[in-house]
PQR file with spaces between the fields and no chain letter, atoms N, CA, C, O and H, PARSE charges and radii, in Angstrom:
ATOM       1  N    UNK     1     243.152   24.060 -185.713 -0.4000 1.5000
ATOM       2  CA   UNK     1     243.592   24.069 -184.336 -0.0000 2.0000
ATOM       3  C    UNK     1     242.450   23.622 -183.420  0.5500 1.7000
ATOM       4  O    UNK     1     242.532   22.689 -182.621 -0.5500 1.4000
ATOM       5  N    UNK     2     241.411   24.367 -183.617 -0.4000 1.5000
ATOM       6  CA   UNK     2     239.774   23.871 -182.566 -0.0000 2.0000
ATOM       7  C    UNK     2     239.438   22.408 -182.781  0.5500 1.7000
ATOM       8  O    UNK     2     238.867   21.758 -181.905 -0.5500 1.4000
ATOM       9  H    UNK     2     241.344   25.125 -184.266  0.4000 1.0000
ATOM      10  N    UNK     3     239.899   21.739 -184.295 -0.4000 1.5000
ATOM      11  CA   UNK     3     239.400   20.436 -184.358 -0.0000 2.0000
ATOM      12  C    UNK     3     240.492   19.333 -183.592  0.5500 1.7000
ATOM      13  O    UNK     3     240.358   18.194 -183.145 -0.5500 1.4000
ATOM      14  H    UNK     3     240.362   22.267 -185.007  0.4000 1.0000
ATOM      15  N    UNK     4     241.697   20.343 -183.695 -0.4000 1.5000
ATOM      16  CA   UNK     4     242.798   18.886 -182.600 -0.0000 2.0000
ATOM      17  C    UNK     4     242.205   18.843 -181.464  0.5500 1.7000
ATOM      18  O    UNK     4     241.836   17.720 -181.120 -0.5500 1.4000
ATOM      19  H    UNK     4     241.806   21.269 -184.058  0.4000 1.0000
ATOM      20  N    UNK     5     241.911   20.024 -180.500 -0.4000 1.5000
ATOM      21  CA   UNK     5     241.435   20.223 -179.635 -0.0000 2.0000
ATOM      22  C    UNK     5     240.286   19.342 -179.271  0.5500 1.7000
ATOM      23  O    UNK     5     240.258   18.682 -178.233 -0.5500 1.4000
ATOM      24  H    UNK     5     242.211   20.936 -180.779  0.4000 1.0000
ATOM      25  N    UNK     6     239.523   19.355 -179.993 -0.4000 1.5000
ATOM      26  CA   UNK     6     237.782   18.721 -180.064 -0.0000 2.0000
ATOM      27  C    UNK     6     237.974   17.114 -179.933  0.5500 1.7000
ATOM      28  O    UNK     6     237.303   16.265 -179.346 -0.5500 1.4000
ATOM      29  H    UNK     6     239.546   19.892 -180.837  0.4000 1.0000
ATOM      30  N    UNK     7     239.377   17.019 -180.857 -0.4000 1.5000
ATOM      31  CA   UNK     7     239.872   15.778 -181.259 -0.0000 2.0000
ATOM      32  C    UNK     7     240.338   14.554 -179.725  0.5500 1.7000
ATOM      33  O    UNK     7     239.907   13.466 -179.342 -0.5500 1.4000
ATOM      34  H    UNK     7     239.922   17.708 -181.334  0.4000 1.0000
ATOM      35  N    UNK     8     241.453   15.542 -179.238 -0.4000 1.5000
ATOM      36  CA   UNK     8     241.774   15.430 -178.572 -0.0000 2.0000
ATOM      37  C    UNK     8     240.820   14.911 -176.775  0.5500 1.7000
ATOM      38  O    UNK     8     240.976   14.029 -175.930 -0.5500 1.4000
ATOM      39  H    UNK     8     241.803   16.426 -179.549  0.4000 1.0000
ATOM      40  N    UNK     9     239.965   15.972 -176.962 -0.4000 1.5000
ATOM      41  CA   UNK     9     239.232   15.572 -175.900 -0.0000 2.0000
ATOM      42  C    UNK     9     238.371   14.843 -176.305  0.5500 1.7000
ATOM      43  O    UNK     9     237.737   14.459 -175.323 -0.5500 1.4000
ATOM      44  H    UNK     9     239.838   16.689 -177.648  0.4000 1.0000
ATOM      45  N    UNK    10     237.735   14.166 -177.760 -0.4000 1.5000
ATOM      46  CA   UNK    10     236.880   12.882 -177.631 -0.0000 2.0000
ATOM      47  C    UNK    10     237.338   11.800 -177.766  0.5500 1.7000
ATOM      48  O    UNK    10     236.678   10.775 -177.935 -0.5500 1.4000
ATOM      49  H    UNK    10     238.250   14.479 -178.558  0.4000 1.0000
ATOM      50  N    UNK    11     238.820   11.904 -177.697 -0.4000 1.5000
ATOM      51  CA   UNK    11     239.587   10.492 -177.463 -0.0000 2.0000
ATOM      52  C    UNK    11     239.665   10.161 -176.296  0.5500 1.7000
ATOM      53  O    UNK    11     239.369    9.043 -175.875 -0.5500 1.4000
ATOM      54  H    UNK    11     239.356   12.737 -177.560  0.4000 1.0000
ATOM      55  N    UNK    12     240.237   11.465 -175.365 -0.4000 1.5000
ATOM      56  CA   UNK    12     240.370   10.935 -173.754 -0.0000 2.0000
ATOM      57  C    UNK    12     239.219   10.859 -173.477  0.5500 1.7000
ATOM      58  O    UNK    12     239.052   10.137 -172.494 -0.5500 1.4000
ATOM      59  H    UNK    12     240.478   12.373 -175.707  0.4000 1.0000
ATOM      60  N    UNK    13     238.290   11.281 -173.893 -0.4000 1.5000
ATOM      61  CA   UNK    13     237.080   10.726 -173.461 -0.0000 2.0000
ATOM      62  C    UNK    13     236.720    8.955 -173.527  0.5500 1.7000
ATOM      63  O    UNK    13     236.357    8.221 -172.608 -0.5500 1.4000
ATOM      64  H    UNK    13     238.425   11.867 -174.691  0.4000 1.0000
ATOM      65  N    UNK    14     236.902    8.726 -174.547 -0.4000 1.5000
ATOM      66  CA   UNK    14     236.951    7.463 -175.154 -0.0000 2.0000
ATOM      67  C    UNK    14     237.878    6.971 -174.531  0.5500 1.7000
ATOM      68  O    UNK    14     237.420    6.154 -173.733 -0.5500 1.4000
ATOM      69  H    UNK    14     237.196    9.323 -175.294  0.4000 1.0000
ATOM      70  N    UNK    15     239.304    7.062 -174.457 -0.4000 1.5000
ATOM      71  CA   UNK    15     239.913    5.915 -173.436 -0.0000 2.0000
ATOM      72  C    UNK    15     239.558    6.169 -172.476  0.5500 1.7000
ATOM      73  O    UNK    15     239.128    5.111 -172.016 -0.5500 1.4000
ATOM      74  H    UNK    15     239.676    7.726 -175.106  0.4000 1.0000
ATOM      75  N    UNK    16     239.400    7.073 -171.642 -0.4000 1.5000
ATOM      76  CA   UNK    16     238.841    6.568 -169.827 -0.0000 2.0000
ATOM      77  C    UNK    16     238.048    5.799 -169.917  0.5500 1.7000
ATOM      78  O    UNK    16     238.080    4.984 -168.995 -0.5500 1.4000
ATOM      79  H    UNK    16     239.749    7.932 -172.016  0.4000 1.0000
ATOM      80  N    UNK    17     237.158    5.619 -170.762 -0.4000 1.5000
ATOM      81  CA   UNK    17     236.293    4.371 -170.182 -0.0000 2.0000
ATOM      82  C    UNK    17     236.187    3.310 -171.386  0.5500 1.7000
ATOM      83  O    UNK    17     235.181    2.813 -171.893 -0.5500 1.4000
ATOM      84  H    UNK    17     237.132    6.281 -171.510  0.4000 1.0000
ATOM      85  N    UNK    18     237.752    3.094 -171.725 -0.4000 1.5000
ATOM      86  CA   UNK    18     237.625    1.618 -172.333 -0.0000 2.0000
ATOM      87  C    UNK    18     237.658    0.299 -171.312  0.5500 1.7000
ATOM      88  O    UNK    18     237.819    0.306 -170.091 -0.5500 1.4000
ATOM      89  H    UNK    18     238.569    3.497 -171.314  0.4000 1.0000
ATOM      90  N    UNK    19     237.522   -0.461 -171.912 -0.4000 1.5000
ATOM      91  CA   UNK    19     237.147   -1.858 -171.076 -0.0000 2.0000
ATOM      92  C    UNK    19     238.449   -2.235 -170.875  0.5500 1.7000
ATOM      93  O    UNK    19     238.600   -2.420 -169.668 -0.5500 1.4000
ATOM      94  H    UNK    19     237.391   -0.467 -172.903  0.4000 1.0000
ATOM      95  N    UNK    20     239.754   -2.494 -171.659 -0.4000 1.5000
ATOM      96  CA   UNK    20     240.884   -3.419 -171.930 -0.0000 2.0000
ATOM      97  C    UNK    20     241.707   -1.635 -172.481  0.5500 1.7000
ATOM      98  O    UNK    20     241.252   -1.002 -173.434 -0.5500 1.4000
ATOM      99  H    UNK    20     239.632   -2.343 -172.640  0.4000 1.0000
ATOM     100  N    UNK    21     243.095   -1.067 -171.512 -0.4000 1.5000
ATOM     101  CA   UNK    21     243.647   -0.101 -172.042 -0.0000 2.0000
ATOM     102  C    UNK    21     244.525   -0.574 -172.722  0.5500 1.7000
ATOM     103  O    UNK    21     245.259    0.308 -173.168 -0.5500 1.4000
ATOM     104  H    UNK    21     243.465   -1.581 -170.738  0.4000 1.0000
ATOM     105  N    UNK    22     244.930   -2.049 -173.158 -0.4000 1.5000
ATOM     106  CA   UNK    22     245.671   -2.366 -173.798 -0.0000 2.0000
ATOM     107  C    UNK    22     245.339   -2.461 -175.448  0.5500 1.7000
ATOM     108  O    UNK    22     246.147   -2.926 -176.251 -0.5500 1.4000
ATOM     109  H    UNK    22     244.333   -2.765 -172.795  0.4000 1.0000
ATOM     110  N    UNK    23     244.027   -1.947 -175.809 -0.4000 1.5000
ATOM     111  CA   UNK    23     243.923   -1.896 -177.292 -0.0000 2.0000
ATOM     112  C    UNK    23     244.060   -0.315 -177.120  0.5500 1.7000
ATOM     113  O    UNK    23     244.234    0.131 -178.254 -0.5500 1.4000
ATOM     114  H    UNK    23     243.370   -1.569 -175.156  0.4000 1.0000
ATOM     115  N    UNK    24     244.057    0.555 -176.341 -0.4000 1.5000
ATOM     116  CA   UNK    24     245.318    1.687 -176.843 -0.0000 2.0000
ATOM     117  C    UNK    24     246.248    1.979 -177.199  0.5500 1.7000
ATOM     118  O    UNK    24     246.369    3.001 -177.875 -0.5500 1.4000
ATOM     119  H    UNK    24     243.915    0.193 -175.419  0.4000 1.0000
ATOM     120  N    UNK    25     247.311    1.165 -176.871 -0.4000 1.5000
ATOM     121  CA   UNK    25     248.592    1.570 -176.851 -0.0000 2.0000
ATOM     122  C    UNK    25     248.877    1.058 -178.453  0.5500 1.7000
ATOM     123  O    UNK    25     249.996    1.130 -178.960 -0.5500 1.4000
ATOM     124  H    UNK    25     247.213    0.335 -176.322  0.4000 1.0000
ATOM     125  N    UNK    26     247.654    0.518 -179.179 -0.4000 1.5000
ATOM     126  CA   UNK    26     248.216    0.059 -180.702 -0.0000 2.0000
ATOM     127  C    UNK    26     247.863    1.225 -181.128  0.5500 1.7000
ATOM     128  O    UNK    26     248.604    1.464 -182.081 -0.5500 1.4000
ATOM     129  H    UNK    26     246.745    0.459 -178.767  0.4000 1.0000
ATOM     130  N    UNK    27     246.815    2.499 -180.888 -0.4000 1.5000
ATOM     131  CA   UNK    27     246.402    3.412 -181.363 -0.0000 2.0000
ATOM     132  C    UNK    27     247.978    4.476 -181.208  0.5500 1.7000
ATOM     133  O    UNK    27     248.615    5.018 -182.112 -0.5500 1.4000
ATOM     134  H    UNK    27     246.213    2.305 -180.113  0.4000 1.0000
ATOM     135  N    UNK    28     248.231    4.476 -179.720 -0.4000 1.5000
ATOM     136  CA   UNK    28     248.785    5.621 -179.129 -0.0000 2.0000
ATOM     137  C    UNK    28     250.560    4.857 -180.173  0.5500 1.7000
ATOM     138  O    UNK    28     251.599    5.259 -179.650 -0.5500 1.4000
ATOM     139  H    UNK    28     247.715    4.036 -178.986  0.4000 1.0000
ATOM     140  N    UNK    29     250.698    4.231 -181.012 -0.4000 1.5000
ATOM     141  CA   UNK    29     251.866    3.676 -181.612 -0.0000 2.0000
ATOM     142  C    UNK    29     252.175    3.836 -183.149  0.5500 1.7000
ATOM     143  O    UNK    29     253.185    3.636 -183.825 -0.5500 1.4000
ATOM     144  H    UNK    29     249.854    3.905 -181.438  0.4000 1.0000
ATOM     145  N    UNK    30     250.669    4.356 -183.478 -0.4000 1.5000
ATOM     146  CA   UNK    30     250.571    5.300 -184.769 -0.0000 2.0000
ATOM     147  C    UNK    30     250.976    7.068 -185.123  0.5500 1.7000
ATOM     148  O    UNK    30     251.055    7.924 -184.242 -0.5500 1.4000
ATOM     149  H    UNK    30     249.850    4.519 -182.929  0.4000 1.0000
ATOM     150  N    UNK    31     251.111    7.225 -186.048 -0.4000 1.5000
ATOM     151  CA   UNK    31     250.440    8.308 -186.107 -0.0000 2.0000
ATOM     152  C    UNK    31     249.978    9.497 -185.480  0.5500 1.7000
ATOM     153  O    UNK    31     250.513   10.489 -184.985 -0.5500 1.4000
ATOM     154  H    UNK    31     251.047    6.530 -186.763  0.4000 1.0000
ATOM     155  N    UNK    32     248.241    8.886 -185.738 -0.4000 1.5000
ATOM     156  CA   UNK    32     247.509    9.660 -185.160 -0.0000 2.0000
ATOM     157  C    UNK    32     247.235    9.600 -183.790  0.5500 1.7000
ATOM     158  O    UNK    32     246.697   10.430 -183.058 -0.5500 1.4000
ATOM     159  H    UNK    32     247.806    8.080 -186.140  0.4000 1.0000
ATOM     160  N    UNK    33     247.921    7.919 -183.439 -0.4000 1.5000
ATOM     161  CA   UNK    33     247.958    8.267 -181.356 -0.0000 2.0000
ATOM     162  C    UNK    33     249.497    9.478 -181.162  0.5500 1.7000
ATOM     163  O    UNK    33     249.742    9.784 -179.995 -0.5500 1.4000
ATOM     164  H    UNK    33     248.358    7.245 -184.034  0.4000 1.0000
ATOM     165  N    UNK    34     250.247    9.971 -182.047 -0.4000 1.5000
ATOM     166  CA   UNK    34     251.301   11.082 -181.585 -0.0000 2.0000
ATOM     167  C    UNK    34     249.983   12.182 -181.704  0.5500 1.7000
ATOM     168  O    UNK    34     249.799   12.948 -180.758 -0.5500 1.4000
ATOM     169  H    UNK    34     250.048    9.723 -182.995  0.4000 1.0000
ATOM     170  N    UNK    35     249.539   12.206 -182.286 -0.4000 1.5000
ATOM     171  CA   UNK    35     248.596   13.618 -183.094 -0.0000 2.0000
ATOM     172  C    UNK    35     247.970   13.729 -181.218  0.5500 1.7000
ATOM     173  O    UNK    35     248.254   14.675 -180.483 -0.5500 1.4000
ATOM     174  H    UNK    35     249.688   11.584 -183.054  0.4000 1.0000
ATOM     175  N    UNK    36     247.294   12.785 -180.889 -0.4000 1.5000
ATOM     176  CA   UNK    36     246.263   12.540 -179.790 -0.0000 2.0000
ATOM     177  C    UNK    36     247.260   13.003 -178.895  0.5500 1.7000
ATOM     178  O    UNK    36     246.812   13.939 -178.232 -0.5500 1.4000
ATOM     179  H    UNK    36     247.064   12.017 -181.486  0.4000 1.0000
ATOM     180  N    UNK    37     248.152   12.790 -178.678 -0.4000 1.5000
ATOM     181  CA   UNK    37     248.803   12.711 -176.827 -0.0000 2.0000
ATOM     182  C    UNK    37     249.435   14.433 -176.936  0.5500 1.7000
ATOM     183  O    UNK    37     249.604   15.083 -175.905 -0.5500 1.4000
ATOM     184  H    UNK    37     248.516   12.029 -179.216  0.4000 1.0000
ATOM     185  N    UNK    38     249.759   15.062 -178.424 -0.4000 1.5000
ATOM     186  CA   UNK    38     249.825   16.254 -178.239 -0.0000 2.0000
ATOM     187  C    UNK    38     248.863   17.001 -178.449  0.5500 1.7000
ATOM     188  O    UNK    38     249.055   18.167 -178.795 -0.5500 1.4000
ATOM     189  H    UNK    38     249.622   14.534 -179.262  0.4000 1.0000
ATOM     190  N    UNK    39     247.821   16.572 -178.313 -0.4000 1.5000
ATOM     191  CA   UNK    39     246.718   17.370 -178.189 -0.0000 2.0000
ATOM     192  C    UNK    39     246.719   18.026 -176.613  0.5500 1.7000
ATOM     193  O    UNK    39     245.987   18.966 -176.301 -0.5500 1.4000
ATOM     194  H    UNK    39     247.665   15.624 -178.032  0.4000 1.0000
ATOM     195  N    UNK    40     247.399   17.553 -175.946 -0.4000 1.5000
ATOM     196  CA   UNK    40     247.111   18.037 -174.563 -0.0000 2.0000
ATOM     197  C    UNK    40     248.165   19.341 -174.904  0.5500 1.7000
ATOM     198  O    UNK    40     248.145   20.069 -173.912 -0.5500 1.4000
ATOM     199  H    UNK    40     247.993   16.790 -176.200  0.4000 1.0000
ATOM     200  N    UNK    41     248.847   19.757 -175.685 -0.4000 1.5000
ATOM     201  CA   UNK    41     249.833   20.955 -175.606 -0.0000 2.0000
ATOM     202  C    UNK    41     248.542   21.944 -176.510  0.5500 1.7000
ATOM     203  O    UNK    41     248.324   23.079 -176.086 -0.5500 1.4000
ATOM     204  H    UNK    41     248.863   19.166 -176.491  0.4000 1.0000
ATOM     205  N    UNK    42     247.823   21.479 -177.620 -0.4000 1.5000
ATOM     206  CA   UNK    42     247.508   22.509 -178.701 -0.0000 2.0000
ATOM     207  C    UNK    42     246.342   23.217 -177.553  0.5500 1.7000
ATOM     208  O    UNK    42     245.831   24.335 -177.627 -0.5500 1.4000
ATOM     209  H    UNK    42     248.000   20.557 -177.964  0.4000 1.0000
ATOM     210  N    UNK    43     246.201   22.523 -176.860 -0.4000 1.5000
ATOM     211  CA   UNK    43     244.717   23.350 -175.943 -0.0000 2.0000
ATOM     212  C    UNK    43     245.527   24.253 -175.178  0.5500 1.7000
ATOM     213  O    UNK    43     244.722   24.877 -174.486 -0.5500 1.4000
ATOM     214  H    UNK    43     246.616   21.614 -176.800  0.4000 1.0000
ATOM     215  N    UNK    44     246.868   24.722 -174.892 -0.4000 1.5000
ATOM     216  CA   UNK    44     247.699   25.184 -174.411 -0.0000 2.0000
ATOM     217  C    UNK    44     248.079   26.853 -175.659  0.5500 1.7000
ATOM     218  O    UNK    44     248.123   28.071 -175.489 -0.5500 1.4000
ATOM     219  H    UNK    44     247.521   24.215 -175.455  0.4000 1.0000
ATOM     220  N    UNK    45     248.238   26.055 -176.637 -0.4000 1.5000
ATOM     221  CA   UNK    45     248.646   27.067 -177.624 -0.0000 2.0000
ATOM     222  C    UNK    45     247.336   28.021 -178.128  0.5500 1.7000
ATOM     223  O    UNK    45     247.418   29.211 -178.431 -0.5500 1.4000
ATOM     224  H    UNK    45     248.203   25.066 -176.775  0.4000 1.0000
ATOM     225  N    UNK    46     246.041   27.146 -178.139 -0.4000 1.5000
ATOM     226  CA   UNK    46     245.248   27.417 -178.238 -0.0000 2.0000
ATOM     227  C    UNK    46     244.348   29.119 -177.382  0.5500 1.7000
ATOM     228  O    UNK    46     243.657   30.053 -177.790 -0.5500 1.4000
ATOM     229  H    UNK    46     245.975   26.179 -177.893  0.4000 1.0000
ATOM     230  N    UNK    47     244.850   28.731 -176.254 -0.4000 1.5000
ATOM     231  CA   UNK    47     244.309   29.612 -175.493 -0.0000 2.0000
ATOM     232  C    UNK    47     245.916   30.576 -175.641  0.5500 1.7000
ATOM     233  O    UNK    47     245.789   31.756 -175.317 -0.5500 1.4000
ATOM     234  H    UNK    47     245.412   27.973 -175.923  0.4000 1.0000
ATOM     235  N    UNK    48     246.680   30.346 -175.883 -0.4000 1.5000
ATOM     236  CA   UNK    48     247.962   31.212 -175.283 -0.0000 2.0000
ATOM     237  C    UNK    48     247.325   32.119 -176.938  0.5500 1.7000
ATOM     238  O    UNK    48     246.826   33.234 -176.787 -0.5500 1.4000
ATOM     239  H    UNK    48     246.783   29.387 -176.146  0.4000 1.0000
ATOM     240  N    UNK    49     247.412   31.536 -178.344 -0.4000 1.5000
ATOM     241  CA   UNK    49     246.917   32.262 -179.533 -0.0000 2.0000
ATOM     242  C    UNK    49     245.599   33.226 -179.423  0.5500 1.7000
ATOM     243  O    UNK    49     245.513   34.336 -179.947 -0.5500 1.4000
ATOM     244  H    UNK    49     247.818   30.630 -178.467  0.4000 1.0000
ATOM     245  N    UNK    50     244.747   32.684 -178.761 -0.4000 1.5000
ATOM     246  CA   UNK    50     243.682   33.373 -178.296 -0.0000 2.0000
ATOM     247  C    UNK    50     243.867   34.779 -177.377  0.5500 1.7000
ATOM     248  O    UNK    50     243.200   35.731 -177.785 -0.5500 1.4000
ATOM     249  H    UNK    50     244.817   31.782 -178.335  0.4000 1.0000
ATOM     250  N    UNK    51     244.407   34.930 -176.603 -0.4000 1.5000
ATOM     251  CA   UNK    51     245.090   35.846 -175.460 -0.0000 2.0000
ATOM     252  C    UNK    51     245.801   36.789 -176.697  0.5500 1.7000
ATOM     253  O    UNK    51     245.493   37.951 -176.960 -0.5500 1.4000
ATOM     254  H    UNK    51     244.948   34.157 -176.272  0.4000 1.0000
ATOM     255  N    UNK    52     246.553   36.190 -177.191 -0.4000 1.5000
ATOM     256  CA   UNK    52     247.919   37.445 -177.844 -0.0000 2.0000
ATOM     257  C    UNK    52     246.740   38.076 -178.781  0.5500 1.7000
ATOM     258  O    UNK    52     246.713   39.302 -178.886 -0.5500 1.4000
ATOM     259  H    UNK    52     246.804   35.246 -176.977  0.4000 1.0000
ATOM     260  N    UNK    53     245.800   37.317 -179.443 -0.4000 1.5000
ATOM     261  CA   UNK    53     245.282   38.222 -180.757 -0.0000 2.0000
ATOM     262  C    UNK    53     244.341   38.940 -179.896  0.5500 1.7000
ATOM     263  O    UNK    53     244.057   40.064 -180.309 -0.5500 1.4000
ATOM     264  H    UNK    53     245.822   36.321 -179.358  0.4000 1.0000
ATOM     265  N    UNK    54     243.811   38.591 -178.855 -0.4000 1.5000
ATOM     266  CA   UNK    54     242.531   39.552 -177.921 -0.0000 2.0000
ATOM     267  C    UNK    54     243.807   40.645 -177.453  0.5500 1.7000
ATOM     268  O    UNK    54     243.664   41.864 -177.543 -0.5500 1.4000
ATOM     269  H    UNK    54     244.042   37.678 -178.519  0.4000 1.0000
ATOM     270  N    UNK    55     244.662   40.203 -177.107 -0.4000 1.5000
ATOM     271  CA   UNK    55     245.392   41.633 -176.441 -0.0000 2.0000
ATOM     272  C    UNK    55     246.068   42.789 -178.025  0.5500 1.7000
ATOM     273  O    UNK    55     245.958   44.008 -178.158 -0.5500 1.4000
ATOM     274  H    UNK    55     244.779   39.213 -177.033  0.4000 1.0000
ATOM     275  N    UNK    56     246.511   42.096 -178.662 -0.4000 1.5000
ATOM     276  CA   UNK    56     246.852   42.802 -180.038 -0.0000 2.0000
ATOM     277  C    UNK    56     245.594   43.562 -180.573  0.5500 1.7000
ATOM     278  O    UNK    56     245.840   44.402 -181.439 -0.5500 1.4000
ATOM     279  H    UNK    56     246.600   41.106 -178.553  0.4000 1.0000
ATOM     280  N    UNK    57     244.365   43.418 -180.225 -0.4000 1.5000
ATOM     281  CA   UNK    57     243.348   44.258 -180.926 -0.0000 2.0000
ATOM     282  C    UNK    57     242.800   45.122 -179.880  0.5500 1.7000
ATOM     283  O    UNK    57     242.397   46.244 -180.186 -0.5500 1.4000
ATOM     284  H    UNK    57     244.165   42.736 -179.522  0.4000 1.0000
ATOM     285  N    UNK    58     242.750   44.706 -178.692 -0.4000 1.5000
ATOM     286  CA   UNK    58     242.776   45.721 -177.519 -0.0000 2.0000
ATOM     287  C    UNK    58     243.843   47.149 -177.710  0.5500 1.7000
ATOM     288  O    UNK    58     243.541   48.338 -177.600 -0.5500 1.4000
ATOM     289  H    UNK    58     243.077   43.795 -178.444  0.4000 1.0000
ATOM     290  N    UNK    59     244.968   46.617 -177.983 -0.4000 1.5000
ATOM     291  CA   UNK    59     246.167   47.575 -177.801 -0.0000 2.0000
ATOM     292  C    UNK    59     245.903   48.285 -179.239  0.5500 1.7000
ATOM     293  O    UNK    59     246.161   49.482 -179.366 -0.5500 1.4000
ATOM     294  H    UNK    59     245.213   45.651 -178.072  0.4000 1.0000
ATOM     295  N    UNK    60     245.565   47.789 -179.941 -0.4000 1.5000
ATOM     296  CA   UNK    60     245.530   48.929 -181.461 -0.0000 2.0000
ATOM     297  C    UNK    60     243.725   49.478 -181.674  0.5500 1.7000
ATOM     298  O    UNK    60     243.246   49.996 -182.683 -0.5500 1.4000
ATOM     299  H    UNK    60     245.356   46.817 -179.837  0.4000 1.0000
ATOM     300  N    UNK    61     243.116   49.200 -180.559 -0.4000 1.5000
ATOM     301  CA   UNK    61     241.841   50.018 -180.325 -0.0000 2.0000
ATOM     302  C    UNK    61     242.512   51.254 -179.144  0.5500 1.7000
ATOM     303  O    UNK    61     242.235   52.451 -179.068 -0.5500 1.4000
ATOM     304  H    UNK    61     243.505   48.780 -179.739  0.4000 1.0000
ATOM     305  N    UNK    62     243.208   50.657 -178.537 -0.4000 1.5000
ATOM     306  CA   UNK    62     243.210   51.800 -177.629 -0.0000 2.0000
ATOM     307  C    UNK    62     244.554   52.680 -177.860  0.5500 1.7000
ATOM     308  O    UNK    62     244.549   53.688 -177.154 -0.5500 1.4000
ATOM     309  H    UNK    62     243.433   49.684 -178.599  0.4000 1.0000
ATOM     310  N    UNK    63     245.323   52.587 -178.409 -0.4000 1.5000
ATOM     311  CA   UNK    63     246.148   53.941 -179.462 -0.0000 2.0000
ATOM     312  C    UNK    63     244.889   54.603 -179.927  0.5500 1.7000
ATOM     313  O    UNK    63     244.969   55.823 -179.782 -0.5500 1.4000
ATOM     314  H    UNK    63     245.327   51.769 -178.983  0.4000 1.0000
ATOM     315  N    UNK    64     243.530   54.124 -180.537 -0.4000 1.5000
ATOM     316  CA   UNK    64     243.386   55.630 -181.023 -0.0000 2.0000
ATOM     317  C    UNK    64     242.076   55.984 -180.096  0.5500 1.7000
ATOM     318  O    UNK    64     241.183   56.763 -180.427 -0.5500 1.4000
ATOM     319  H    UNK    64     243.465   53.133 -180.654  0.4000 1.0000
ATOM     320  N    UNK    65     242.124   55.507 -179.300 -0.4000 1.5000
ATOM     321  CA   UNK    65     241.324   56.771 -178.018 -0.0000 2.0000
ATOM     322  C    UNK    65     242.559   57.646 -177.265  0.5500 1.7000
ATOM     323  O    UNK    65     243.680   57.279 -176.912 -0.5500 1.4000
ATOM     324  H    UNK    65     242.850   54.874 -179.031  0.4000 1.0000
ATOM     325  N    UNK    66     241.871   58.981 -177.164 -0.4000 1.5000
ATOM     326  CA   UNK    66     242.587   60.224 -176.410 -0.0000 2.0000
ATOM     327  C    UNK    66     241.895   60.272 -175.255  0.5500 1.7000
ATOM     328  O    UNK    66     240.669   60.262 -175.145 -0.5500 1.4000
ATOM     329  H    UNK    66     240.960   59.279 -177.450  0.4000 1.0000
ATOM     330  N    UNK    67     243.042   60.347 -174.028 -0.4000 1.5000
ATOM     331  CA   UNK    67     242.287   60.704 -172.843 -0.0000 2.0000
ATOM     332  C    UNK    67     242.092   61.946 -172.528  0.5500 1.7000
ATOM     333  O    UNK    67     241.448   62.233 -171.518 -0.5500 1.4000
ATOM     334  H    UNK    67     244.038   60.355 -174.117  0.4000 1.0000
């Protein structure tokens, strides 16, 4: 999941500053240009997966404290 992510942002990195955006769209017509353009959702899932397992270990630390 961290490497789509990683993935993801050293591509858009890489197209903003291509010279000609038209040797993208042979990338973005593969494959791995579908893999790339949903990379903008996994940084989404990413943090939403992150949140549920930080709150799931919060909530089963704090069942066993007594106030």
């Amino acid at each position: 999941m961290i490497s789509w992510v990683i993935y993801g942002h050293t591509y858009m990195l890489v197209a903003f500053s291509a010279e000609n955006p038209l040797h993208l769209s042979v990338l973005l017509a593969s494959r791995i240009g579908v893999m790339v353009e949903m990379a903008f959702y996994s940084v989404d899932v990413f943090f939403f997966l992150g949140g549920f397992f930080a709150a799931f270990v919060l909530v089963k630390k704090l069942k066993n404290v007594s106030i």
